[in-house]
C-alpha positions as CSV (number, residue, x, y, z in Angstrom):
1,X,-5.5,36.6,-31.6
2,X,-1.8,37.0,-30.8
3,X,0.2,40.4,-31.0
4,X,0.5,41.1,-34.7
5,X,1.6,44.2,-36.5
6,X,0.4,46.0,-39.6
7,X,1.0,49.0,-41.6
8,X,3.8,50.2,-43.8
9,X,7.6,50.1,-43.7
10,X,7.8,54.1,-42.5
11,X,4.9,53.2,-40.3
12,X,6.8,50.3,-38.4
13,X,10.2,51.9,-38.6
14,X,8.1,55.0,-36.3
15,X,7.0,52.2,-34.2
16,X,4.0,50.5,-35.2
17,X,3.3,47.0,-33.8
18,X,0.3,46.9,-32.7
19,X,-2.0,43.8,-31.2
20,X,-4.8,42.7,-33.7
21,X,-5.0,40.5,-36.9
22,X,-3.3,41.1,-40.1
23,X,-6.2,39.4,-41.6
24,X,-7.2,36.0,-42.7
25,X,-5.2,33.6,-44.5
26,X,-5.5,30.8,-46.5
27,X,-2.8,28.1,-47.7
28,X,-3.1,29.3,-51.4
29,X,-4.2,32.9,-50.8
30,X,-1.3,33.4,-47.8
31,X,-0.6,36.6,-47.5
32,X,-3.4,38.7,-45.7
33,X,-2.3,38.7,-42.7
34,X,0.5,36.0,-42.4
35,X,2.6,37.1,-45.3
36,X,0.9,40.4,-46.3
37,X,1.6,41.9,-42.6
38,X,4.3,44.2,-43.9
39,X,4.5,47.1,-41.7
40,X,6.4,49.7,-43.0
41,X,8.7,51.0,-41.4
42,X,12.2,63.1,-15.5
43,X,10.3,61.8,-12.7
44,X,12.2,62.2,-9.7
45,X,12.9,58.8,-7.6
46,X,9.8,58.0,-5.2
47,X,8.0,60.7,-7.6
48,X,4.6,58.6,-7.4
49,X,2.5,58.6,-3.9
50,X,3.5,55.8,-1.3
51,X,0.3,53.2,-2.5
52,X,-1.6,52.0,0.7
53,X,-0.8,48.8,2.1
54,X,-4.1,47.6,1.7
55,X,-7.1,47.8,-1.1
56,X,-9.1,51.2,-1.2
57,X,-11.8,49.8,-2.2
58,X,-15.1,50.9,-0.3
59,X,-17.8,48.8,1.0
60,X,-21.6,49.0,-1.6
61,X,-23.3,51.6,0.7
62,X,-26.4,50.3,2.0
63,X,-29.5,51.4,0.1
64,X,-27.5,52.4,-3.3
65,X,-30.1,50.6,-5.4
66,X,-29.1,53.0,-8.8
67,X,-25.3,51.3,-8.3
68,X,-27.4,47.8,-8.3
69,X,-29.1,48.7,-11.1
70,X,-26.0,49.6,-13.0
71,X,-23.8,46.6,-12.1
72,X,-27.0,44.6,-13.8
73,X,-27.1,46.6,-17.2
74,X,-22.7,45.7,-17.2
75,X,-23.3,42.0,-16.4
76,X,-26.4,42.3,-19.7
77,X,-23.7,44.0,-22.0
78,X,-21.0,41.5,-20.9
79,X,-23.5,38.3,-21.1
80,X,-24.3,39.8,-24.7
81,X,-20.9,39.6,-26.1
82,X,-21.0,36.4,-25.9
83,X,-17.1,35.9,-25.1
84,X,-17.1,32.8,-22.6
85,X,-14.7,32.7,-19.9
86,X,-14.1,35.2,-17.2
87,X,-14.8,39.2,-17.8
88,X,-13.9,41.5,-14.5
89,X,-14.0,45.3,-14.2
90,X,-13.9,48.4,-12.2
91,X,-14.9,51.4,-12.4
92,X,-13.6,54.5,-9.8
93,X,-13.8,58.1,-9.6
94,X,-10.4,59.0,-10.3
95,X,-9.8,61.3,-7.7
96,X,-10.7,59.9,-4.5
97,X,-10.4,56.1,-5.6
98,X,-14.4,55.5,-4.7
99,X,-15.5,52.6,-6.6
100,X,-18.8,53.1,-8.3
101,X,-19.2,49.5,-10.6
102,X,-16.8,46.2,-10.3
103,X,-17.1,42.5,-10.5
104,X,-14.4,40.5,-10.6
105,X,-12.4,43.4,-9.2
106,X,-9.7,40.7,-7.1
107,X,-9.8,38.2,-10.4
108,X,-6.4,37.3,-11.9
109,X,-6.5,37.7,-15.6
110,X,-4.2,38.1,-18.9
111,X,-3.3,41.9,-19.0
112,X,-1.8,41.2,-22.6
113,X,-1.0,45.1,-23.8
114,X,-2.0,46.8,-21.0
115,X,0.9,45.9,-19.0
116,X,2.7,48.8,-21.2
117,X,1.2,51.4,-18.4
118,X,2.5,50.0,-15.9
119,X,6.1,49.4,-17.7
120,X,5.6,53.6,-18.5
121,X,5.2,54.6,-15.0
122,X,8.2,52.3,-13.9
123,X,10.1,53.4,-16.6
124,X,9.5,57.0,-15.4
125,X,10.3,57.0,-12.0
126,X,13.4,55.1,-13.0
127,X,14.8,56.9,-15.6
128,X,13.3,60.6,-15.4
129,X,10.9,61.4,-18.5
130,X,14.0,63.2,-20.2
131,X,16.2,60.1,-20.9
132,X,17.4,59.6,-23.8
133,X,19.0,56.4,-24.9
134,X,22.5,57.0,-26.6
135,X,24.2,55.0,-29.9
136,X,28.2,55.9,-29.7
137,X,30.6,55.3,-32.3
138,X,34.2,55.1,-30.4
139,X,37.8,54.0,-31.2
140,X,41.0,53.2,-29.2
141,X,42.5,55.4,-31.1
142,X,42.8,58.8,-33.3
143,X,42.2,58.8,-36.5
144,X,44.9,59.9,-39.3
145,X,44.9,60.5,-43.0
146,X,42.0,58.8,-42.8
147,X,43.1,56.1,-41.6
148,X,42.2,54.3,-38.1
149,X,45.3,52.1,-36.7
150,X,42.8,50.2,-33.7
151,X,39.5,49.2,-33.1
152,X,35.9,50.9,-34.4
153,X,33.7,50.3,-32.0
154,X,29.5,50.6,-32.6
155,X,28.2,50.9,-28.4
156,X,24.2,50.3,-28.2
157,X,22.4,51.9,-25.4
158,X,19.8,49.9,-25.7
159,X,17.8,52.5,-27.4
160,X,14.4,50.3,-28.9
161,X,13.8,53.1,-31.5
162,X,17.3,53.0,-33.8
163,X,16.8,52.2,-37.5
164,X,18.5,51.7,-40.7
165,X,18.2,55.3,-41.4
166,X,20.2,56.6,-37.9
167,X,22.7,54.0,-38.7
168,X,22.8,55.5,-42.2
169,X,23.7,58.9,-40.6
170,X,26.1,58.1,-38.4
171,X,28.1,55.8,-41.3
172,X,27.8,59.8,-43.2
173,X,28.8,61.4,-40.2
174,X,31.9,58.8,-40.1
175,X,33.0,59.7,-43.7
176,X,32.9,63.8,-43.0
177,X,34.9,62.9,-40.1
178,X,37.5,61.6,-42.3
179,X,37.3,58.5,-41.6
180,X,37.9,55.6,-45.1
181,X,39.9,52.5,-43.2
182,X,39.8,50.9,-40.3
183,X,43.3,48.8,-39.4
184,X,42.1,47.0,-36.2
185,X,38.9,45.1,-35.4
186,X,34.8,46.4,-35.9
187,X,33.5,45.3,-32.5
188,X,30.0,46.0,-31.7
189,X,29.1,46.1,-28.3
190,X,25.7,44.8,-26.7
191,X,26.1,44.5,-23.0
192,X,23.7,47.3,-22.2
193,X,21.1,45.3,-22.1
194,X,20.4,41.0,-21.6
195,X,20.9,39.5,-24.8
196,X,18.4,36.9,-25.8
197,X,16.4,35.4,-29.1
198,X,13.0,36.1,-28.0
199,X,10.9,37.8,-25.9
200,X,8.2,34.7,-25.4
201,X,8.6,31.0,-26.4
202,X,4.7,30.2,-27.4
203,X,4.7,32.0,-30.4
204,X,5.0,31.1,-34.2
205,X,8.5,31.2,-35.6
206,X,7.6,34.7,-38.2
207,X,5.7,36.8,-36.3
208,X,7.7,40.5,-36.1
209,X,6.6,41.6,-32.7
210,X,8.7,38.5,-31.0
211,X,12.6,39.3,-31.8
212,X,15.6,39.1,-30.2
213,X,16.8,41.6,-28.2
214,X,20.6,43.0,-27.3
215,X,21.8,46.1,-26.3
216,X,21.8,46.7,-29.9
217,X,18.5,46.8,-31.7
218,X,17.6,47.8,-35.1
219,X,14.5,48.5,-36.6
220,X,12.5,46.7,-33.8
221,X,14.0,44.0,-34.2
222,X,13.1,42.9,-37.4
223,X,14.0,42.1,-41.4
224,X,12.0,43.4,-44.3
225,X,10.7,40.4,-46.5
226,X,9.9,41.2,-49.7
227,X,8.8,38.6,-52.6
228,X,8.0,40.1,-56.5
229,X,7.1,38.2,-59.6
230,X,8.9,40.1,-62.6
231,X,7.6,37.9,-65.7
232,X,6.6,35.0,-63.4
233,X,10.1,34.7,-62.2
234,X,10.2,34.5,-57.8
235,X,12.5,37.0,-56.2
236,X,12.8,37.4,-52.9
237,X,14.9,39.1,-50.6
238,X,15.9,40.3,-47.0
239,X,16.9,43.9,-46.2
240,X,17.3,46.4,-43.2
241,X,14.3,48.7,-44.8
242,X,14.7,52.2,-43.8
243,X,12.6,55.4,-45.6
244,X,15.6,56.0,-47.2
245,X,18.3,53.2,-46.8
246,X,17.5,49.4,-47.8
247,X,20.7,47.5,-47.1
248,X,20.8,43.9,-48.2
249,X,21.3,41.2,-45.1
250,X,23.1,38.2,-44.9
251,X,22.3,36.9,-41.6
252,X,18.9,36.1,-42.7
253,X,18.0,34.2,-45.7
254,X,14.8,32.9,-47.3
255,X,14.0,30.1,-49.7
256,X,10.3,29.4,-51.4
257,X,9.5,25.6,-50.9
258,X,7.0,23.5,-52.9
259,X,4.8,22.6,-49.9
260,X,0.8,23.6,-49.0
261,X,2.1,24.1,-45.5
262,X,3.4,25.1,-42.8
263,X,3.7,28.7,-44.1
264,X,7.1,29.3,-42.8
265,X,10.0,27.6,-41.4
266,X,13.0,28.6,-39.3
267,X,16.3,27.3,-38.1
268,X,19.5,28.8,-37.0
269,X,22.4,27.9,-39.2
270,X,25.9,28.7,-37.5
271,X,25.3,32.3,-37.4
272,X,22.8,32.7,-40.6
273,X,18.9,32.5,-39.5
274,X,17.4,30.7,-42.5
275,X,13.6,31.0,-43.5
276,X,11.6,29.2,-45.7
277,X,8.1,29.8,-47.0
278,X,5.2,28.0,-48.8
279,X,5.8,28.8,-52.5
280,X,2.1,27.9,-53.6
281,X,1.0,30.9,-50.6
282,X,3.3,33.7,-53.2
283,X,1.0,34.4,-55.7
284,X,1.2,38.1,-55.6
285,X,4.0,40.8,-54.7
286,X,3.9,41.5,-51.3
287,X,6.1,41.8,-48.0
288,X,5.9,41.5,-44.3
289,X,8.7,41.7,-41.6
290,X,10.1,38.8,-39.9
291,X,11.6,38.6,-36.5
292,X,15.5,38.6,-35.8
293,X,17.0,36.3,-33.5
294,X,20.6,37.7,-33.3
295,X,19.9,41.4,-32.7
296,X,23.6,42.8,-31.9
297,X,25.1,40.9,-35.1
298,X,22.1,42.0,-37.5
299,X,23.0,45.7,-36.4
300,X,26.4,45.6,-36.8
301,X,26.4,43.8,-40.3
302,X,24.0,46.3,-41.3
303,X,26.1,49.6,-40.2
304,X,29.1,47.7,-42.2
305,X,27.3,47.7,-45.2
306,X,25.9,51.2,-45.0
307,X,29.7,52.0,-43.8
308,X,31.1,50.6,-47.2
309,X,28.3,52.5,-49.3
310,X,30.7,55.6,-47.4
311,X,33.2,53.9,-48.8
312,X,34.5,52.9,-45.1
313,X,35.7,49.6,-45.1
314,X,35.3,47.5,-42.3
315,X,36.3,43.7,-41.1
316,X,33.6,41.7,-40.0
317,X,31.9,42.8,-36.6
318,X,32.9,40.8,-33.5
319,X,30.3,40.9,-30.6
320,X,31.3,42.2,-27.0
321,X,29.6,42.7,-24.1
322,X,31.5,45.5,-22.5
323,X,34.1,48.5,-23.7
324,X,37.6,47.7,-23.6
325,X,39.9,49.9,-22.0
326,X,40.5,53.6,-23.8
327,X,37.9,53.9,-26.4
328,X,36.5,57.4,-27.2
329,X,33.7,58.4,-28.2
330,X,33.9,59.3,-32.6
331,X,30.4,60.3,-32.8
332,X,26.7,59.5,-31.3
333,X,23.0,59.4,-32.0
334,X,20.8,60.1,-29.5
335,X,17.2,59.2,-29.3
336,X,13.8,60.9,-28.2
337,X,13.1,61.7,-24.9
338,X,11.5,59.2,-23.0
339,X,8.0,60.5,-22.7
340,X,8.1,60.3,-26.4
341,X,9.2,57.0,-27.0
342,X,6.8,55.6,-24.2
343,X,3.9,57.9,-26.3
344,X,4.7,55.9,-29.2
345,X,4.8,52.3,-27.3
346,X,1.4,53.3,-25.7
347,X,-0.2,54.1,-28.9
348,X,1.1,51.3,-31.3
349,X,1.8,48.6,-28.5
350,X,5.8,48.1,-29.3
351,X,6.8,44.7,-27.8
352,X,10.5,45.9,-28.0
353,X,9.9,48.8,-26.9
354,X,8.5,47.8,-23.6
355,X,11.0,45.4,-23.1
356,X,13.8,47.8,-23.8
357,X,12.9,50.5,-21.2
358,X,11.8,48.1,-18.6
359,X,15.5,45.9,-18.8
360,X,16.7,49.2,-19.0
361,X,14.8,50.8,-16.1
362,X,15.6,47.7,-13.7
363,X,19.2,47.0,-14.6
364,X,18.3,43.4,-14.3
365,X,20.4,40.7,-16.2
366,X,17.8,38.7,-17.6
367,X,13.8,39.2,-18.5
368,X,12.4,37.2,-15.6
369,X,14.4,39.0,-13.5
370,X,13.5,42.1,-14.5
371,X,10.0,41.7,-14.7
372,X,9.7,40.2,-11.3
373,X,11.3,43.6,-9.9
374,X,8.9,45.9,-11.9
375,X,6.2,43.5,-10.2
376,X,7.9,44.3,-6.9
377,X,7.6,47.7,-7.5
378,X,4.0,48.2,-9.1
379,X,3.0,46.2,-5.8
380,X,5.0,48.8,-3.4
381,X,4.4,52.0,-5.8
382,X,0.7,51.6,-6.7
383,X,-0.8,48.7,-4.7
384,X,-1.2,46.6,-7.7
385,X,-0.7,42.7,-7.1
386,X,0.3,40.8,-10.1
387,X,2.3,38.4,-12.0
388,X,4.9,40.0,-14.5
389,X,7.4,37.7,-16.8
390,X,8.1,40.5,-19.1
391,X,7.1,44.3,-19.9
392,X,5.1,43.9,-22.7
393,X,2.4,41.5,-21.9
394,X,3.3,39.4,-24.5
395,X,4.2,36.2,-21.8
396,X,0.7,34.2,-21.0
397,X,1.4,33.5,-17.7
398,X,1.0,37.3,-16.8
399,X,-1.7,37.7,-14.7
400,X,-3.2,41.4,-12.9
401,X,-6.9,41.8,-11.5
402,X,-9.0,44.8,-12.6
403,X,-9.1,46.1,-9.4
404,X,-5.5,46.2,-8.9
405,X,-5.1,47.8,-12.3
406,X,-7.4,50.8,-11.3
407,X,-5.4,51.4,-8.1
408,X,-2.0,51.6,-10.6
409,X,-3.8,54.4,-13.3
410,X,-5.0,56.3,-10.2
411,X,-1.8,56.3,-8.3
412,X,0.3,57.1,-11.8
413,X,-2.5,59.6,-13.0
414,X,-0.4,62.5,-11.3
415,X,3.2,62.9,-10.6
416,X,5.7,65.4,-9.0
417,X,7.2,65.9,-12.8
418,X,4.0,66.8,-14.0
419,X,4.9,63.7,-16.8
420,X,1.2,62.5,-16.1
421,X,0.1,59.0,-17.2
422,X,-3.5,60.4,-19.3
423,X,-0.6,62.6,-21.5
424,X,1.4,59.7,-22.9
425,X,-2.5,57.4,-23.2
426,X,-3.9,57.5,-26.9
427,X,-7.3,58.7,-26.7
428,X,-9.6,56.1,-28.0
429,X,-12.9,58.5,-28.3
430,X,-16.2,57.6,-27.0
431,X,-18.2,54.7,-29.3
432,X,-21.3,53.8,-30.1
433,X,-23.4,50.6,-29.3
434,X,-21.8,49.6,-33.1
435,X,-17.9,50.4,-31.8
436,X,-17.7,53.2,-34.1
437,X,-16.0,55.7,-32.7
438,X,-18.0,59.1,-32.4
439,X,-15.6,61.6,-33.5
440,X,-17.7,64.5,-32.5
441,X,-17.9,63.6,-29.0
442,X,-16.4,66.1,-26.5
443,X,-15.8,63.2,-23.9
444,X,-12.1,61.8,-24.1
445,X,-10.3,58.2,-23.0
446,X,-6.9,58.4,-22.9
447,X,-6.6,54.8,-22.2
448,X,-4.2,51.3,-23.0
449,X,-5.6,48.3,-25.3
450,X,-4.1,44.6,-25.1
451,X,-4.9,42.0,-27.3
452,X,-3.8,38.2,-27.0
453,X,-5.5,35.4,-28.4
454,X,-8.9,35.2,-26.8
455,X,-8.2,37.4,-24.2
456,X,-8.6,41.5,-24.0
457,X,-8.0,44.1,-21.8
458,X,-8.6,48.1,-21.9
459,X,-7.5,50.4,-19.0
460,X,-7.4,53.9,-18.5
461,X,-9.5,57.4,-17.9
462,X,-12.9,58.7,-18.7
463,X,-12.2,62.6,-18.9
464,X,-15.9,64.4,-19.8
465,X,-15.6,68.1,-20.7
466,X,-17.3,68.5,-17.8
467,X,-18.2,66.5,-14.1
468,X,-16.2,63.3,-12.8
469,X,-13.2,61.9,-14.1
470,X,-13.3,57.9,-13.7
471,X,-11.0,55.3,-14.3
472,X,-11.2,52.2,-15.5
473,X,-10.0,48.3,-16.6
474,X,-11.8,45.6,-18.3
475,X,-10.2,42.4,-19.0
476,X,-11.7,39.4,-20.7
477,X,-10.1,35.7,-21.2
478,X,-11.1,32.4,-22.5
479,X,-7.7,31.0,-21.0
480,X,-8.6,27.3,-21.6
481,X,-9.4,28.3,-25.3
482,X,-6.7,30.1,-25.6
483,X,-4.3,27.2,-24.3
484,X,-5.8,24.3,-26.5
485,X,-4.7,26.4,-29.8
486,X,-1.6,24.4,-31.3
487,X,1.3,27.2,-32.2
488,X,0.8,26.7,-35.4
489,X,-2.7,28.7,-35.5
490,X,-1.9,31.2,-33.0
491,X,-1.0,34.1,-35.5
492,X,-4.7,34.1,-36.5
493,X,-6.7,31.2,-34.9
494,X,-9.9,30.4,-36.2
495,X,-12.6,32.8,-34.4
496,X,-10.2,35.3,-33.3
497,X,-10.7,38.1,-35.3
498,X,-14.7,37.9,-34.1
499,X,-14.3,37.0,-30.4
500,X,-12.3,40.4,-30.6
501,X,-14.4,42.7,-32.1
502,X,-17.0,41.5,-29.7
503,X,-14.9,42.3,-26.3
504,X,-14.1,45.7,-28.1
505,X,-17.7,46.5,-28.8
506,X,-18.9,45.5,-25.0
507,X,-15.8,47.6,-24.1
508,X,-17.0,50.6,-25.6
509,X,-20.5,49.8,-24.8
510,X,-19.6,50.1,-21.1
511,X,-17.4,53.4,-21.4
512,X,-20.1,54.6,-23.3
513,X,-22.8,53.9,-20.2
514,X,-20.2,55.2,-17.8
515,X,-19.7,58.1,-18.8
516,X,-23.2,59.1,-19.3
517,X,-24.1,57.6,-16.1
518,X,-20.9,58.7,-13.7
519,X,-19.3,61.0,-16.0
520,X,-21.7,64.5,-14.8
């Protein structure tokens, strides 16, 4: 199953995009998971240990028949699930690297989500854990009577966590300045980062965790869809949902169409990004988010409306890439500190996110570009071969082996700064043989899920109360299945939601013999 998001509108606007299914979908019932997806709203350079030029890994001791014995038990849990294709792991002590289970350990295989850790150590060492990305107002010149005579300018910094609300702040924050026209031009500038439509080309046109990305982003990229049946009559609209702004869009647009399928449509119009969508799939209220193609405009049209609700009126934005000469700053929001933000990406799995701090953290001018030197890096840093075309995971041609992975978590377990990779991981508790998670245990796994269709992947630590610490990666893939789904049933293929909760289950059923076995 693809990268899907769920929730509510305060929960996505905090960051929640997740990978998983939004449930299952029919052409007249729609909207479980296709429609009814709504979610609602520093490290010092060289701070990691120089990784060794060559693998770590140990030779099987001669004689170690209880190892043996415990590689067989993984292979019957792993046969068991039942998942086809290729499954590969390792297992390490986490201090000294000594590998106590693998197979597959050299095996190429989709990382999906779990290339987020290694986009959180390089982000990291590159920026310091206490950056902050930084949203400017400026203008080429002072403001008087209320009146500016030159240019407002809104500057992204690329900061993947702005929404309506900020914007909403800093329009108030305008008005007590003084601020109520603006003479010159409204130019909102992007440059700060590449600016492109989407993060991966095989995906369907609606789902919310593939936008377009700028140096301005708002609300992760995405545009609240909601459709209501007052009296039997259809409404639908298209707003920038904040917790407590909801500014109406114009640069996306949605009609209902009298068709069983597809569910949605989309095509760029000039500058408007028009939707449709199956009217026989709206037979309740309901709303989901939908992906924006033309993040930099969508921000700036939105900050002009919430402007104008300050009673600030401004001309329609123009899109730059760079400052011009003699702007000052007005006013600026700043965002979290890293370590925060990446806590957040780690635990809900932001596409946007990772993409925004890696482009950020390479200064690279496109995403191939900048992938391929945080794949330089992982494989000078932290001895971890691998195939990177983004930061998120979210491109199926990425490819890292098990082994490689363990080598990363164990080299970024620890750093100078003391920003420590298990302190941004979400613990995902021990399970049981069911994958219920056994809240009572003392044992924790601070560690990284991925989920693509038909592939899985889960990386991170086994920290008992007491005894070893381990690390670990699993990663599962039926590529070839995975590659003969047609786009158009890749945001919930048939057998997706199943084939997942099996890898999970034989996931936890392997922690859960580790750490009983190792973890003493």
């Amino acid at each position: 199953m693809s990268q899907t998001e769920t929730g509510t509108p305060q929960a996505a606007m905090a960051g929640r995009e997740r990978a998983g299914t939004a449930g299952r979908m029919t052409r007249r019932g729609l909207l479980g998971a296709m429609l009814a997806s709504a979610a609602v709203p520093s490290l010092a350079p060289r701070a990691f240990a120089e990784a060794p030029a060559t693998s770590p890994w140990p030779e099987p001791r001669p004689g170690s028949q209880p190892g043996v014995q415990s590689g067989r038990e993984a292979r019957r849990i792993i046969e068991a699930a039942k998942l086809g294709g290729i499954t590969g792991y390792v297992l390490a002590d986490a201090r000294s690297g000594e590998v106590l289970e693998a197979e597959g350990a050299e095996t190429l295989l989709p990382p999906a989500s779990v290339e987020k850790t290694i986009t959180s150590l390089y982000a990291l060492e590159k920026l310091g854990a206490d950056h902050r990305f930084v949203t400017r107002v400026m203008a080429t010149a002072p403001i008087r009577d209320g009146r500016l005579d030159g240019d407002l300018l809104l500057a992204g910094g690329g900061d993947p966590t702005l929404d309506t609300d900020m914007l909403g702040d800093m329009a108030a924050a305008l008005r007590a300045a003084g601020l109520r026209q603006v003479t010159g031009r409204f130019i909102a500038v992007s440059g700060a980062l590449p600016s492109f439509e989407r993060i991966a080309d095989d995906q369907p046109d609606q789902v919310g965790y593939n936008p377009g990305l700028s140096g301005l982003i708002l609300n992760f990229g995405r545009v609240y869809f909601e459709w209501k049946r007052p009296g039997g009559t259809l409404t639908l609209t298209m707003d920038a949902r904040g917790e407590r702004f909801a500014p109406p869009v114009q640069i996306a647009r949605i009609a209902a169409v009298d068709r069983a399928s597809p569910l949605f449509t989309f095509a760029r119009d000039g500058d408007t990004e028009r939707w449709t969508v199956a009217r026989p799939a709206l037979t309740k209220d309901g709303s989901r988010w939908l992906p924006v193609r033309q993040a930099a405009p969508y921000v700036a049209e939105t900050f002009q409306v919430l402007c104008a609700a300050q009673g600030i009126g401004l001309p329609k934005a123009e899109i730059a890439a760079s400052l011009p000469a003699g702007a000052a700053e007005i006013l600026r929001h700043e965002s979290r500190p890293l370590t925060e933000i990446l806590r957040d990406m780690l635990r809900y799995s932001t596409n946007v996110t990772a993409e925004a701090v890696g482009l950020t953290a390479s200064g690279a001018g496109t995403l191939t570009g900048s992938a391929r030197a945080m794949q330089e890096w992982a494989e000078a840093r932290l001895g971890l071969s691998a195939h990177f075309v983004d930061h998120s995971g979210l491109g199926a041609a990425a490819r890292v082996t098990p082994g490689g992975m363990v080598r990363a978590l164990i080299a970024g377990r620890a750093t100078r700064s003391g920003a420590a990779l298990p302190a941004i991981l979400r613990d995902m508790g021990m399970r049981d043989a069911e994958g219920k998670q056994l809240k009572s245990s003392p044992t924790r796994v601070p560690a990284k899920t991925g989920t693509l269709n038909f592939a899985s992947g889960l990386a991170g630590f086994i920290q008992p109360p007491k005894g070893r610490e381990l690390a670990f990666a699993i990663f599962s893939a039926d590529v070839p299945r995975r590659e003969a789904l047609p786009l158009s049933e890749r945001e919930e293929p048939k057998g997706g939601p199943q084939w997942v909760r099996r890898a999970r289950t034989m996931q936890g059923q392997l922690i859960s013999r580790w750490a009983t076995t190792y973890g003493v």
